[in-house]
C-alpha positions, 0 to 999 in steps of 0.5 A, spaced: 030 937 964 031 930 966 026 928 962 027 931 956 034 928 956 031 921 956 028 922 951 033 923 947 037 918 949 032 913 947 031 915 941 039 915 941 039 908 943 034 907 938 038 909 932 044 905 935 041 899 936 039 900 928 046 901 926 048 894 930 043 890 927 046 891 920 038 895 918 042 902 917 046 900 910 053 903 911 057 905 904 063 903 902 069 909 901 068 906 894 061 908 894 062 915 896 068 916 891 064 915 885 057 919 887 062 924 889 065 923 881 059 924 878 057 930 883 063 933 880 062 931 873 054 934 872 057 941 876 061 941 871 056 940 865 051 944 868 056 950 869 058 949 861 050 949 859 050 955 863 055 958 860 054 956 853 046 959 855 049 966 857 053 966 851 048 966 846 043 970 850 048 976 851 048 975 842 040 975 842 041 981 846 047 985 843 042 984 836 037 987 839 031 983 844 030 984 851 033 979 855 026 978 858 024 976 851 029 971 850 029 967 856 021 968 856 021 964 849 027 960 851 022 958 857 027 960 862 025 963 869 032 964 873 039 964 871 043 963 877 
């Protein structure tokens, strides 16, 4: 068990000794708000494209057509 615990402290160590070096780059607050901006903004562009596919499949459907039709031709494996 003692063994074990060394172990992992040395690879601890290991990843320490990175972060100090400055060979593990670390990013800024600014950095993180702006990828963070991003995620949201394509969260949001992706629910408003399934959205807008739901509406004009659940048309399709109303017409007639097998949703499995549709999202056969539409090339469409999984709507989540």
């Amino acid at each position: 068990m003692v063994d074990k615990l060394r172990i992992s402290n040395a690879g601890k160590a290991q990843k320490l000794a990175a972060f100090k070096s400055g060979q593990v780059k670390m990013f800024s607050k600014e950095e993180i708000a702006a990828v963070e901006k991003k995620w949201r903004y394509w969260g949001k562009m992706r629910k408003a494209r399934r959205d807008a596919y739901l509406e004009v499949e659940g048309l399709i459907v109303d017409s007639g057509k097998a949703k499995e039709d549709v999202r056969e031709i539409c090339g469409i494996e999984e709507v989540d």
